[in-house]
PDB file of the backbone (N, CA, C, O) and the ligand in Angstrom, with CONECT records:
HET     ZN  A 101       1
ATOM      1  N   UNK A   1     -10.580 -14.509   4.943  1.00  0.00           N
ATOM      2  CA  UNK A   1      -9.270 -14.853   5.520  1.00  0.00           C
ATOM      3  C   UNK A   1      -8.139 -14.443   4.580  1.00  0.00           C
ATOM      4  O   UNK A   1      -7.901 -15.188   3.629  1.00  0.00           O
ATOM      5  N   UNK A   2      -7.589 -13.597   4.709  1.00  0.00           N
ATOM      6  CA  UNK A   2      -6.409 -12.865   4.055  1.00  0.00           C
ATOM      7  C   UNK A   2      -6.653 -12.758   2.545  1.00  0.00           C
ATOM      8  O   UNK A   2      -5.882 -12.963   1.608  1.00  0.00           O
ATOM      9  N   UNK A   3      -7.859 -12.403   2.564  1.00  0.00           N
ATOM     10  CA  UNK A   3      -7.893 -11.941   0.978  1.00  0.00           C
ATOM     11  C   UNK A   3      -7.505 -10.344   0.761  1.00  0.00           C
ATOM     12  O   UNK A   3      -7.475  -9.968  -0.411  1.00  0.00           O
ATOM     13  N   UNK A   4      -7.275  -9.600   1.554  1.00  0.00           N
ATOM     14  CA  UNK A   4      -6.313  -8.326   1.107  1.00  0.00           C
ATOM     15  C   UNK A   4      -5.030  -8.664   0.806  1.00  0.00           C
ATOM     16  O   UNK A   4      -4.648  -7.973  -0.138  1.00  0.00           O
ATOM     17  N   UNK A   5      -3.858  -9.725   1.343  1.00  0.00           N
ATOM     18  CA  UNK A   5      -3.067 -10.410   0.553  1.00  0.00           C
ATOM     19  C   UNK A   5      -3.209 -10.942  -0.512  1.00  0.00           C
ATOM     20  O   UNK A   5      -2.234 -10.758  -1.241  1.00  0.00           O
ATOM     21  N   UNK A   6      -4.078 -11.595  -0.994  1.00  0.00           N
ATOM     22  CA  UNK A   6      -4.560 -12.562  -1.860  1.00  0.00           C
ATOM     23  C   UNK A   6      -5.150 -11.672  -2.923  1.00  0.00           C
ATOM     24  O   UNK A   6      -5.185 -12.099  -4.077  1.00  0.00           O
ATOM     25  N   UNK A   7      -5.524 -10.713  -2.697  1.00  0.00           N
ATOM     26  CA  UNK A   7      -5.767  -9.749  -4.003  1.00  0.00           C
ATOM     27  C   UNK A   7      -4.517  -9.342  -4.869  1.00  0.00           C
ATOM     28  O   UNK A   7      -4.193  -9.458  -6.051  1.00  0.00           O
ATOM     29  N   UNK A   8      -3.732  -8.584  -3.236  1.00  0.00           N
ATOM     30  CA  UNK A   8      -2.428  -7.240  -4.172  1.00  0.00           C
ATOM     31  C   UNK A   8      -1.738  -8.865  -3.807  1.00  0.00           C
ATOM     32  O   UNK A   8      -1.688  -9.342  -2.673  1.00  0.00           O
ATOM     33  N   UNK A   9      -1.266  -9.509  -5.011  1.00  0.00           N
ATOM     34  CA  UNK A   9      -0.816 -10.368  -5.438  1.00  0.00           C
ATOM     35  C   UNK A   9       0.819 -10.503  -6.042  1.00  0.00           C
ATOM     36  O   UNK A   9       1.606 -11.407  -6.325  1.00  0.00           O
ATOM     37  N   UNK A  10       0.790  -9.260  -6.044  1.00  0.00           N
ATOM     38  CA  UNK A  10       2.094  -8.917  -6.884  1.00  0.00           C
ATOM     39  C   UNK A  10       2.362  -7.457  -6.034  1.00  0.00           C
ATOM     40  O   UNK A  10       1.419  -6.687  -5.854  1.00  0.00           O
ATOM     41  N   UNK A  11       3.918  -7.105  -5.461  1.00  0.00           N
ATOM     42  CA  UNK A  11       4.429  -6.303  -4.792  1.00  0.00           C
ATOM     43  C   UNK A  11       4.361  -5.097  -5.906  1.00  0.00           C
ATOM     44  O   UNK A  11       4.585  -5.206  -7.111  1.00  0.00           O
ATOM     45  N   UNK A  12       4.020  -4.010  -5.232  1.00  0.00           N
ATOM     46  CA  UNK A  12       4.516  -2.710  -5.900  1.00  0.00           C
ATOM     47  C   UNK A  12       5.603  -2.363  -6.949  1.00  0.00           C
ATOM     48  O   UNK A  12       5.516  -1.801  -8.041  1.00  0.00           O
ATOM     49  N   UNK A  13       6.821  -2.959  -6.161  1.00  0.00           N
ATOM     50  CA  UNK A  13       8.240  -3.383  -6.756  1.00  0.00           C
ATOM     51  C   UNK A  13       8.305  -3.511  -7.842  1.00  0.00           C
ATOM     52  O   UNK A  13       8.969  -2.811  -8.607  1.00  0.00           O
ATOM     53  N   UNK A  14       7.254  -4.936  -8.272  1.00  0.00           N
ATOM     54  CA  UNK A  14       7.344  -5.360  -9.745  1.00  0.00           C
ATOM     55  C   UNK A  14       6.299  -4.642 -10.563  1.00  0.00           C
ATOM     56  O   UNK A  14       6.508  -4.254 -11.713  1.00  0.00           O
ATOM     57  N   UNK A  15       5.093  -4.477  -9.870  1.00  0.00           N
ATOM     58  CA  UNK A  15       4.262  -3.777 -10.803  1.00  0.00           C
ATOM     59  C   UNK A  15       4.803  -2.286 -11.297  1.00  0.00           C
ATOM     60  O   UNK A  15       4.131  -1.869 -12.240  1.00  0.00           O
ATOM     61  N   UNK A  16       5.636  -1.581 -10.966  1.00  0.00           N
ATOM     62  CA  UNK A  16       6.306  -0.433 -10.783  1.00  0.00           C
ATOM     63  C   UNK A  16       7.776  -0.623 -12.481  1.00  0.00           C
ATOM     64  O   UNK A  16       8.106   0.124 -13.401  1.00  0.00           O
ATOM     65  N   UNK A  17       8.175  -1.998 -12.040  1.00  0.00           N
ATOM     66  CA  UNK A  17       8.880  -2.395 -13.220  1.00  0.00           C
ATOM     67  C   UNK A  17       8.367  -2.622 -14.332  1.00  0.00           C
ATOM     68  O   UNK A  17       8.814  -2.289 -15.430  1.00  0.00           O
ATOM     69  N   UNK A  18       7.255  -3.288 -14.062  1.00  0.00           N
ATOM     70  CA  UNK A  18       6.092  -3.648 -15.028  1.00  0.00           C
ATOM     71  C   UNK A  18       5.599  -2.638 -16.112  1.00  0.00           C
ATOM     72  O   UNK A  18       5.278  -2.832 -17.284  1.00  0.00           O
ATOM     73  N   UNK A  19       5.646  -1.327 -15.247  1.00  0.00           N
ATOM     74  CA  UNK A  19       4.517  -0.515 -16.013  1.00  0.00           C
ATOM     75  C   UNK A  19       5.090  -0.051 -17.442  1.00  0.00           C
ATOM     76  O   UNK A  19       4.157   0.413 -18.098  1.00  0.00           O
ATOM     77  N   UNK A  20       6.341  -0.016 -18.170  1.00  0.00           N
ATOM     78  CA  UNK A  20       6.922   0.822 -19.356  1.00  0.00           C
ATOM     79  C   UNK A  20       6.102  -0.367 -20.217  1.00  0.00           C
ATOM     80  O   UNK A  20       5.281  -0.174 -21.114  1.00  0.00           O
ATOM     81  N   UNK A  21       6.610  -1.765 -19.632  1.00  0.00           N
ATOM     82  CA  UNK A  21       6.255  -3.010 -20.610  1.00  0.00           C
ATOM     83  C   UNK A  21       4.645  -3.469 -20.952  1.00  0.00           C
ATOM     84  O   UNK A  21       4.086  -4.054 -21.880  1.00  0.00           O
ATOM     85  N   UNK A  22       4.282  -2.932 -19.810  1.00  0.00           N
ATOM     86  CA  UNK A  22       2.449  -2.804 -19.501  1.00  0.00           C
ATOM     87  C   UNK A  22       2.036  -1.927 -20.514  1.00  0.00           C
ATOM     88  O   UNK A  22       1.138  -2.295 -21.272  1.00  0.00           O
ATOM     89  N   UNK A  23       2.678  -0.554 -20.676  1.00  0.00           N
ATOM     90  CA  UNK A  23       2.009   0.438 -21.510  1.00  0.00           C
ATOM     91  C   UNK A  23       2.436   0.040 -22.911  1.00  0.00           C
ATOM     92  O   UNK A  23       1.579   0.125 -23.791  1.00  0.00           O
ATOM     93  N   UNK A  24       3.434  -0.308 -23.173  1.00  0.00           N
ATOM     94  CA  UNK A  24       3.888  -0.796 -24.545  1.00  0.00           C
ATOM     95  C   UNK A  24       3.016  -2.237 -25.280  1.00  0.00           C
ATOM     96  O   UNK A  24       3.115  -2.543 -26.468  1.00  0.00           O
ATOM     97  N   UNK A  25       2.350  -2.830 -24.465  1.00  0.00           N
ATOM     98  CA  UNK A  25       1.741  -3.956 -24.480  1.00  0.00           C
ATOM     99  C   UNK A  25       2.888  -5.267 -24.726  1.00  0.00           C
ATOM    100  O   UNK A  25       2.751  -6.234 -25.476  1.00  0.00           O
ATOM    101  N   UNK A  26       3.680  -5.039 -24.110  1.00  0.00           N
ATOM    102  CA  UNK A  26       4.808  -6.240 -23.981  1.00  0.00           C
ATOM    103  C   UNK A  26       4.422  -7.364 -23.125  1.00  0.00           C
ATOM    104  O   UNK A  26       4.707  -8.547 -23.307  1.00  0.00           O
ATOM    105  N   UNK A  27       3.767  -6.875 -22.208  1.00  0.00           N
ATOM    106  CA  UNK A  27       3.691  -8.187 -21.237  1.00  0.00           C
ATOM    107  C   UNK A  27       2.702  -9.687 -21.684  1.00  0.00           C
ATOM    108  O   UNK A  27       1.744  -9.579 -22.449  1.00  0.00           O
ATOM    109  N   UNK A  28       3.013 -10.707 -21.225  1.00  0.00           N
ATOM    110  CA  UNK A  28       2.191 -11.875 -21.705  1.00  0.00           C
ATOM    111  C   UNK A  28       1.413 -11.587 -20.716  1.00  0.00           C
ATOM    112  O   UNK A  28       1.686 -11.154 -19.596  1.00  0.00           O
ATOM    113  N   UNK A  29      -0.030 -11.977 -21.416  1.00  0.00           N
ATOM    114  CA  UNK A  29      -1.694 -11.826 -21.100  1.00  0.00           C
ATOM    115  C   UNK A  29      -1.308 -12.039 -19.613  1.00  0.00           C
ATOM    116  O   UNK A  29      -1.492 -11.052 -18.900  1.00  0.00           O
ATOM    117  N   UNK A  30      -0.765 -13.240 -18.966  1.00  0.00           N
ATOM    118  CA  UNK A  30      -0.692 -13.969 -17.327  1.00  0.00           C
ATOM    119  C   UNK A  30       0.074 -12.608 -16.828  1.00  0.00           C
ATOM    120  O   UNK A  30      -0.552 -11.877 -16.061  1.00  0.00           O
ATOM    121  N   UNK A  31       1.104 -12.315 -17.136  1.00  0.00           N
ATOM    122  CA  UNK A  31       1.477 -10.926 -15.800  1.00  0.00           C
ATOM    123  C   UNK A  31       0.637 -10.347 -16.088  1.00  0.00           C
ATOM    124  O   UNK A  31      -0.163 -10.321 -15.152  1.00  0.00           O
ATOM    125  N   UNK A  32       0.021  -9.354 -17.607  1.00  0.00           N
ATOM    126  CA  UNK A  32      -0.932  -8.255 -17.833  1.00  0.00           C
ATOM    127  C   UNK A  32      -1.972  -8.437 -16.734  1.00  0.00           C
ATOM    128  O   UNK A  32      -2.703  -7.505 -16.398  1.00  0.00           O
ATOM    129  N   UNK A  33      -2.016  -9.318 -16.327  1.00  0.00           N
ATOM    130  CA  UNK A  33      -3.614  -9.502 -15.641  1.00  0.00           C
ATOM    131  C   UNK A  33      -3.170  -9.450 -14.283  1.00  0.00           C
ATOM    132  O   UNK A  33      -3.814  -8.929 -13.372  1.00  0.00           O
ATOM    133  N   UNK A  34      -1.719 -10.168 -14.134  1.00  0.00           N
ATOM    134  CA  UNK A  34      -1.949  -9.759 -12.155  1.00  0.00           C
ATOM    135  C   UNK A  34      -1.375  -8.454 -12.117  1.00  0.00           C
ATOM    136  O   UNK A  34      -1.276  -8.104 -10.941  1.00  0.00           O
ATOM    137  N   UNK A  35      -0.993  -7.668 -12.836  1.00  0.00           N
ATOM    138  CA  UNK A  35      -0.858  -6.478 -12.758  1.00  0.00           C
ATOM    139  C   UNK A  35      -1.989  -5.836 -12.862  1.00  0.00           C
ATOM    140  O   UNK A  35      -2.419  -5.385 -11.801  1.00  0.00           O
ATOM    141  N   UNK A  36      -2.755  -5.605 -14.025  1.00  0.00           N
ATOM    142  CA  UNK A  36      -3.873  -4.939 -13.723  1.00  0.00           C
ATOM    143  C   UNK A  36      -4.737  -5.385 -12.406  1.00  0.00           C
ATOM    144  O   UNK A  36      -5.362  -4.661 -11.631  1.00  0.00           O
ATOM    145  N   UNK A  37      -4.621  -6.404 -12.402  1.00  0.00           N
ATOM    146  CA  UNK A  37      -5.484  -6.476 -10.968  1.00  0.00           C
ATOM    147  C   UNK A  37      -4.802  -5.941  -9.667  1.00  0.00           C
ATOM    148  O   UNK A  37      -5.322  -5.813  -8.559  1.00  0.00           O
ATOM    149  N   UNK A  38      -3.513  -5.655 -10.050  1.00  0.00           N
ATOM    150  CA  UNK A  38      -3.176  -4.824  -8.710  1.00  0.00           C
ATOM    151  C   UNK A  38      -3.135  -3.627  -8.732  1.00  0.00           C
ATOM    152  O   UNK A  38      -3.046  -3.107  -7.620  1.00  0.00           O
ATOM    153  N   UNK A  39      -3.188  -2.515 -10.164  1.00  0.00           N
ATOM    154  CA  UNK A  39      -3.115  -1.613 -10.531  1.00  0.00           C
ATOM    155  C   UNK A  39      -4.549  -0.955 -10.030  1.00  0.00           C
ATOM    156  O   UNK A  39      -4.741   0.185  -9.606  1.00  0.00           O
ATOM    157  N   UNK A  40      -5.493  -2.033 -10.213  1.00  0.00           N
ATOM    158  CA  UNK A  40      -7.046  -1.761  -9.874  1.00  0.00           C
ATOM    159  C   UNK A  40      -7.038  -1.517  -8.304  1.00  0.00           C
ATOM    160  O   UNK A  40      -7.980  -0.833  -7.904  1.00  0.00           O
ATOM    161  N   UNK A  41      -6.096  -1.978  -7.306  1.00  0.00           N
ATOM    162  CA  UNK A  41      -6.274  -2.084  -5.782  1.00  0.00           C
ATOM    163  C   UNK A  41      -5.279  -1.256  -5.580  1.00  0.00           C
ATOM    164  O   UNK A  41      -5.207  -0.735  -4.467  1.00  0.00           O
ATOM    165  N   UNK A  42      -4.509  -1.006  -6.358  1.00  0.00           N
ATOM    166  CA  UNK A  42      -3.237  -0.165  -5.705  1.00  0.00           C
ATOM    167  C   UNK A  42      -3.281   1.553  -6.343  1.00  0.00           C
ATOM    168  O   UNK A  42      -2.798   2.043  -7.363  1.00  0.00           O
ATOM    169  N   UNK A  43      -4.087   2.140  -5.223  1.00  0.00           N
ATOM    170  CA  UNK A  43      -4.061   3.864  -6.433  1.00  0.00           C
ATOM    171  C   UNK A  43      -2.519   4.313  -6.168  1.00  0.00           C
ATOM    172  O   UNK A  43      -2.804   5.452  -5.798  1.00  0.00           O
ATOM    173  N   UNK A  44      -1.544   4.287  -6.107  1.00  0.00           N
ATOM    174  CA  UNK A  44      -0.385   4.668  -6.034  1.00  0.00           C
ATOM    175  C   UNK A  44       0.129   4.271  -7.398  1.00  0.00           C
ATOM    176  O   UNK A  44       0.421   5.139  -8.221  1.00  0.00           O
ATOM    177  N   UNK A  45       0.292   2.517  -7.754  1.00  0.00           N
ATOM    178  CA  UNK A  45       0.516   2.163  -8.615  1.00  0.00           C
ATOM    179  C   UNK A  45      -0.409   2.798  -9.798  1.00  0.00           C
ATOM    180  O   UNK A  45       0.120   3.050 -10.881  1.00  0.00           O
ATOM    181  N   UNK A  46      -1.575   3.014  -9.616  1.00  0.00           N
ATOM    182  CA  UNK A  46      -2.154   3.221 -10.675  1.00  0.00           C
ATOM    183  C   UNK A  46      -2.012   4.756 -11.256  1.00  0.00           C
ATOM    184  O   UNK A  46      -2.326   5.061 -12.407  1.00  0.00           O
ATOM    185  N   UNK A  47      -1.576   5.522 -10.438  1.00  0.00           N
ATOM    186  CA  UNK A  47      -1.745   6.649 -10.882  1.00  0.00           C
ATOM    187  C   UNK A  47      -0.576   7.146 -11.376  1.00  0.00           C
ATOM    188  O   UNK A  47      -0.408   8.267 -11.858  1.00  0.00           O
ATOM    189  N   UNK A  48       0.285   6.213 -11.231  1.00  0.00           N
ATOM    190  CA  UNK A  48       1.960   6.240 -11.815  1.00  0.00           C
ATOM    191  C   UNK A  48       1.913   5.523 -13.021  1.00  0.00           C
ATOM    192  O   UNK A  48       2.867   5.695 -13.780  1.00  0.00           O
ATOM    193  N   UNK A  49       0.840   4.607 -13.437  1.00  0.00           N
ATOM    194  CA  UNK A  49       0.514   4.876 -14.935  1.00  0.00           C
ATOM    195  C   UNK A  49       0.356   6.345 -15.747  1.00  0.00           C
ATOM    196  O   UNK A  49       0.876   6.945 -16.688  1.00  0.00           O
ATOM    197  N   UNK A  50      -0.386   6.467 -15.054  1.00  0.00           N
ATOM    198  CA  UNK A  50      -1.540   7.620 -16.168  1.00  0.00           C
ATOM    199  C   UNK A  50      -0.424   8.679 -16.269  1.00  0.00           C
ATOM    200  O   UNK A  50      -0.481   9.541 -17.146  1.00  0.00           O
ATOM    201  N   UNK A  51       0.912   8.606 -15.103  1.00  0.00           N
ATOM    202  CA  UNK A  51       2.172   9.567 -14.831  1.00  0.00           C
ATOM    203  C   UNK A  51       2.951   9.066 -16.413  1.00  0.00           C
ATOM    204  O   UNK A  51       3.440   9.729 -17.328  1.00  0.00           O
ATOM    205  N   UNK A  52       2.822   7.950 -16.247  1.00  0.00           N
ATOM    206  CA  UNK A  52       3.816   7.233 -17.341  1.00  0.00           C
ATOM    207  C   UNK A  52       3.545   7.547 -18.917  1.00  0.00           C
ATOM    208  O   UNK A  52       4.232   7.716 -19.924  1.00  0.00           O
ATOM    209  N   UNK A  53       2.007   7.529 -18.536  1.00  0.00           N
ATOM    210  CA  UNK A  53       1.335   7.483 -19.835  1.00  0.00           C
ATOM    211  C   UNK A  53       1.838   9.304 -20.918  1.00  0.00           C
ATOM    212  O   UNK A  53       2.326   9.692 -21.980  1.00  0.00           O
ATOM    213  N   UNK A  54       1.111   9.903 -19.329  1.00  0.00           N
ATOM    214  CA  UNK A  54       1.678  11.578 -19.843  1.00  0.00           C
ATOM    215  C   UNK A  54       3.109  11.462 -20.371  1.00  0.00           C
ATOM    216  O   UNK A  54       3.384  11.381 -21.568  1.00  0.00           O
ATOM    217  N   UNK A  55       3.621  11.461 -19.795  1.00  0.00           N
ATOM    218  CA  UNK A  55       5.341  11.627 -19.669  1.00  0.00           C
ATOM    219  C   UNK A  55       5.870  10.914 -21.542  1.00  0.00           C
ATOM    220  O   UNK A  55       6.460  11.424 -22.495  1.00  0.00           O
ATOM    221  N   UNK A  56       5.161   9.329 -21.238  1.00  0.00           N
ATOM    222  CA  UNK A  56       5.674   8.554 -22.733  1.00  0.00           C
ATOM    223  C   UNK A  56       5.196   9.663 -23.917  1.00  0.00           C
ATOM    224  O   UNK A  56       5.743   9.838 -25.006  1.00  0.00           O
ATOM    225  N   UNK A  57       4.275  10.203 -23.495  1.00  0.00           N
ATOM    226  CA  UNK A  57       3.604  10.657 -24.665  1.00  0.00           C
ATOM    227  C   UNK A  57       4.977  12.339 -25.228  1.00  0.00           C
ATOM    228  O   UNK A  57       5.701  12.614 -26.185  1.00  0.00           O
ATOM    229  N   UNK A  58       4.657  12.859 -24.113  1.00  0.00           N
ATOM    230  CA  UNK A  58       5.053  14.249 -24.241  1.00  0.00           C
ATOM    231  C   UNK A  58       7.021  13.532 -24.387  1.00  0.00           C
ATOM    232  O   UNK A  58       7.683  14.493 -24.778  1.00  0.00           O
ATOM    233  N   UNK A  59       7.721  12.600 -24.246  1.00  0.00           N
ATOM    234  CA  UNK A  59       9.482  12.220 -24.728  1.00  0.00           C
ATOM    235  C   UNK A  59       8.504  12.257 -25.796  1.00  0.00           C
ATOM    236  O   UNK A  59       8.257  13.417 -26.126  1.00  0.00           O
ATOM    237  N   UNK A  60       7.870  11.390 -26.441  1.00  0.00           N
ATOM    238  CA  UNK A  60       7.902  11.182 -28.022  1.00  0.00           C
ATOM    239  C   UNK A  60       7.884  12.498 -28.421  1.00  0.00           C
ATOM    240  O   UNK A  60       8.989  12.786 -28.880  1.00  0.00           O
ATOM    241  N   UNK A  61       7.002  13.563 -28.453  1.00  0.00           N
ATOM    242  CA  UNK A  61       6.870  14.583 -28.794  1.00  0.00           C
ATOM    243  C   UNK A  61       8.217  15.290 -28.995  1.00  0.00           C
ATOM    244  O   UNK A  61       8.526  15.704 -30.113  1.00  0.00           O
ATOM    245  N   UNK A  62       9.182  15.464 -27.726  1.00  0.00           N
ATOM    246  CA  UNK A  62       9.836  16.126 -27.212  1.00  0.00           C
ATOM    247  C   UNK A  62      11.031  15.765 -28.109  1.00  0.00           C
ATOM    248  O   UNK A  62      11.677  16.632 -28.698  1.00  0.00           O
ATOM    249  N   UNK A  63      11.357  14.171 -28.208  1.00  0.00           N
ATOM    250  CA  UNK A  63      12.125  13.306 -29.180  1.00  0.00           C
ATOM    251  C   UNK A  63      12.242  13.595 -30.512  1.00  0.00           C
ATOM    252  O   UNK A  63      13.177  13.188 -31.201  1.00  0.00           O
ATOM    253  N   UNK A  64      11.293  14.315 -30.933  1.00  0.00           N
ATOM    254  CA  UNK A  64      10.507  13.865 -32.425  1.00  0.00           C
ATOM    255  C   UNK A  64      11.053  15.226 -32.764  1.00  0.00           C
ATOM    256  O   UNK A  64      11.706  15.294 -33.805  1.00  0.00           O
ATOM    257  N   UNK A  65      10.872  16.437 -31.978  1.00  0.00           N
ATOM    258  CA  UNK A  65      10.946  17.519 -32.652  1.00  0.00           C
ATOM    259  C   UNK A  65      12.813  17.932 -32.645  1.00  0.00           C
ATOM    260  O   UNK A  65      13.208  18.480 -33.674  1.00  0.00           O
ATOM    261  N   UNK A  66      13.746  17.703 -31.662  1.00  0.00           N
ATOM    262  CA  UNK A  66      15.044  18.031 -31.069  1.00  0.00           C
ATOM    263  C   UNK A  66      15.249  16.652 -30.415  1.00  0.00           C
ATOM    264  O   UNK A  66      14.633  16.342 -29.396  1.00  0.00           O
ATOM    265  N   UNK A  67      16.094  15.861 -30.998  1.00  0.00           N
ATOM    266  CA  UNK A  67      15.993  14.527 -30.167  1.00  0.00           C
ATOM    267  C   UNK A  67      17.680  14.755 -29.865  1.00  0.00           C
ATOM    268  O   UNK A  67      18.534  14.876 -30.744  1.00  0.00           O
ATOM    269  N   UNK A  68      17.969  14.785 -28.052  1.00  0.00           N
ATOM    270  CA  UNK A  68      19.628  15.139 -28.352  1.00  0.00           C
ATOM    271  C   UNK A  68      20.044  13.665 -28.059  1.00  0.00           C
ATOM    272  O   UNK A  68      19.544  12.564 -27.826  1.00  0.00           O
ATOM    273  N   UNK A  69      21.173  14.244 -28.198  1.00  0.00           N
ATOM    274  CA  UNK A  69      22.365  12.871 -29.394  1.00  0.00           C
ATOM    275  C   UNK A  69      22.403  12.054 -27.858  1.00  0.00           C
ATOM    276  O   UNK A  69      21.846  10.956 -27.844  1.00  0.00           O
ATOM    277  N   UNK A  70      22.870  12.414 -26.902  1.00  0.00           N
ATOM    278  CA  UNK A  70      23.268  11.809 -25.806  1.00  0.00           C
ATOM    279  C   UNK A  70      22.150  10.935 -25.269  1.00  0.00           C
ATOM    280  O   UNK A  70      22.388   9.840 -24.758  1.00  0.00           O
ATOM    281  N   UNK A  71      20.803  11.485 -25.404  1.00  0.00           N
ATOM    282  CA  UNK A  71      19.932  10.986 -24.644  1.00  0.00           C
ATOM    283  C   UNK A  71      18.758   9.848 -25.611  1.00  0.00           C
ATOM    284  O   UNK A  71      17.814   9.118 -25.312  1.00  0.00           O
ATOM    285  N   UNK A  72      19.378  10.176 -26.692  1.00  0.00           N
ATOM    286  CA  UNK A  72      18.837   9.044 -27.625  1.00  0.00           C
ATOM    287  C   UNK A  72      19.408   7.859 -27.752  1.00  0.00           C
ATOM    288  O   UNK A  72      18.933   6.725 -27.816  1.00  0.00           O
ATOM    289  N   UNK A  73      20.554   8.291 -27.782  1.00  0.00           N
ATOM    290  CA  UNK A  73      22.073   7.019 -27.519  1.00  0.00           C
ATOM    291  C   UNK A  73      21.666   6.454 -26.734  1.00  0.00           C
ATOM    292  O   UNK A  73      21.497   5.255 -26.956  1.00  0.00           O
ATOM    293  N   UNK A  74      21.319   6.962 -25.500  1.00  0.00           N
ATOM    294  CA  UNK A  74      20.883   6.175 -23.878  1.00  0.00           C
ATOM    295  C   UNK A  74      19.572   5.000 -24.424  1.00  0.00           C
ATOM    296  O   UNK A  74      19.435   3.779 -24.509  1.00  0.00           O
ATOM    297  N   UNK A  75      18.669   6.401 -24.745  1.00  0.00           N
ATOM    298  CA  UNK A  75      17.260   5.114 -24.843  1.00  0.00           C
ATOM    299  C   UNK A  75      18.051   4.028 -25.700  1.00  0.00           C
ATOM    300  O   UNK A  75      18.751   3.147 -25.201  1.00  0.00           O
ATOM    301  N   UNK A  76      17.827   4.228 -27.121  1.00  0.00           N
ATOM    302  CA  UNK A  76      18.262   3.652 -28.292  1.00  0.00           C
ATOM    303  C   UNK A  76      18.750   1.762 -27.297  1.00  0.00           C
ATOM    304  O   UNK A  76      18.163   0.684 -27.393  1.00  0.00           O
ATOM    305  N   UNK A  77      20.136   2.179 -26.372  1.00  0.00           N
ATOM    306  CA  UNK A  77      20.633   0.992 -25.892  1.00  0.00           C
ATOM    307  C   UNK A  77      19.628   0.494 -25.288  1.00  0.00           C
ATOM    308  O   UNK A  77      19.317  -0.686 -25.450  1.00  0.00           O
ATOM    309  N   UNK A  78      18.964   1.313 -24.497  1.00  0.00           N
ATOM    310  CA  UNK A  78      17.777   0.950 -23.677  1.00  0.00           C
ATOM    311  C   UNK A  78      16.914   0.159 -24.188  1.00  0.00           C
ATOM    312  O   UNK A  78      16.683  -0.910 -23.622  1.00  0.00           O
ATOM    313  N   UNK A  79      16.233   0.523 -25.403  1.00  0.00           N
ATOM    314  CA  UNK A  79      15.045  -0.174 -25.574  1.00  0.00           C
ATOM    315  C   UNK A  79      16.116  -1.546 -26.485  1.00  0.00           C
ATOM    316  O   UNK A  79      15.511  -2.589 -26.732  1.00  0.00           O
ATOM    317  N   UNK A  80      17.689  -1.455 -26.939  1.00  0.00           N
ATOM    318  CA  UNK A  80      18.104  -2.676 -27.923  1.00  0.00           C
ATOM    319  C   UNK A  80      17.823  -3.788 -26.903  1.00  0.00           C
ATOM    320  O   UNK A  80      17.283  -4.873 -27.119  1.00  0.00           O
ATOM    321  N   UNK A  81      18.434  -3.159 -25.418  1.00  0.00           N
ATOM    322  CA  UNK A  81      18.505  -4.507 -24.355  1.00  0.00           C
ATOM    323  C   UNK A  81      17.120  -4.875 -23.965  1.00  0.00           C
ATOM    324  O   UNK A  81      17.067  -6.022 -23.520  1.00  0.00           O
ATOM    325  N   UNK A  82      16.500  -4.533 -23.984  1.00  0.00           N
ATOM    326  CA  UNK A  82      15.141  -4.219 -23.690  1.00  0.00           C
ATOM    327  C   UNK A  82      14.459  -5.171 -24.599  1.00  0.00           C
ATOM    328  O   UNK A  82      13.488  -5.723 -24.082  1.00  0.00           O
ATOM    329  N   UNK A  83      14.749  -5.535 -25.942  1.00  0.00           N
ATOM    330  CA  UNK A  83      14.325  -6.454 -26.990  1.00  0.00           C
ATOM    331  C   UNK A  83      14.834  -7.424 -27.051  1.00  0.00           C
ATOM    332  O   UNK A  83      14.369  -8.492 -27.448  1.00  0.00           O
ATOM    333  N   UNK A  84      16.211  -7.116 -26.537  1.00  0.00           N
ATOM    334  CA  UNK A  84      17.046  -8.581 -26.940  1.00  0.00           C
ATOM    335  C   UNK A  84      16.430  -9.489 -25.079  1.00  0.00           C
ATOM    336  O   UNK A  84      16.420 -10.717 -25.171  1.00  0.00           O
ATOM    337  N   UNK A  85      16.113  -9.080 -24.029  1.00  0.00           N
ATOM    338  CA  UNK A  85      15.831  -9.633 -22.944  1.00  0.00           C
ATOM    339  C   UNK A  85      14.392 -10.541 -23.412  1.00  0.00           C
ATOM    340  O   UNK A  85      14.105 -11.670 -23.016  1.00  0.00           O
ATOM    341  N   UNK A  86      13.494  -9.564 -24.503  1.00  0.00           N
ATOM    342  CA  UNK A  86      11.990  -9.911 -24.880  1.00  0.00           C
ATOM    343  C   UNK A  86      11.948 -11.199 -25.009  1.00  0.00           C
ATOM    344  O   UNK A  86      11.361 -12.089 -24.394  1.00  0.00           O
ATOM    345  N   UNK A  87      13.215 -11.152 -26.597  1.00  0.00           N
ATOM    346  CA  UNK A  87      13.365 -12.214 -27.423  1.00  0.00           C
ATOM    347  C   UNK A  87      13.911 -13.485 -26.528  1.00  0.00           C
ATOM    348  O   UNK A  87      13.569 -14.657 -26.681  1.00  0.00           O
ATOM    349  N   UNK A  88      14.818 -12.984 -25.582  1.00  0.00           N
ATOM    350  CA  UNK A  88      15.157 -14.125 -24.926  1.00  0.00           C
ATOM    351  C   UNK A  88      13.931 -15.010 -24.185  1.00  0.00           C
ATOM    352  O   UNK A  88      13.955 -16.238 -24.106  1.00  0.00           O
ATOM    353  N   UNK A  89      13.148 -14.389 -23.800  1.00  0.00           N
ATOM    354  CA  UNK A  89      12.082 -15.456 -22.661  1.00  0.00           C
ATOM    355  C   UNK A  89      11.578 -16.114 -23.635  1.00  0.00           C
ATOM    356  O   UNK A  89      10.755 -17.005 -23.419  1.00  0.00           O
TER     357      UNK A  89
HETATM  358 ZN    ZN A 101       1.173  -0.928  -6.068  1.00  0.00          ZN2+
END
């Protein structure tokens, strides 16, 4: 009785938000897990990891060798708010 609801537990939406903080290992163990468990039922979601995963890998690279001023500025704020939101919960 509605256990295909009862599995994908968590909307696309969030698991989709989820995933930078998922790959970074930010998330507390309780989301990590209803995410992976939807990541496991959802191949859309999941394969927009392994997208994420490529991609994180090849900015660092890309960062590391020519990092331009504008687009470091961007992250840089990105990941400050990004820590200061962490620290807040
Ligand atoms: Zn999904």
């Amino acid at each position: 009785m509605g256990d295909k609801l009862n599995t994908v537990t968590m909307k696309c939406e969030i698991a989709v938000a989820l995933v930078l903080e998922f790959l970074e290992g930010n998330l507390n163990p309780e989301v990590r897990r209803s995410l992976e468990s939807h990541l496991a039922k959802c191949q859309p979601c999941s394969r927009l990891v392994a997208t994420y995963k490529r991609t994180t890998q090849l900015c660092h690279r890309a960062l590391l060798r020519q990092p331009p001023p504008e687009l470091g500025d961007r992250l840089l704020r990105f990941l400050r708010e990004r820590t200061l939101q962490n620290k807040g919960e």
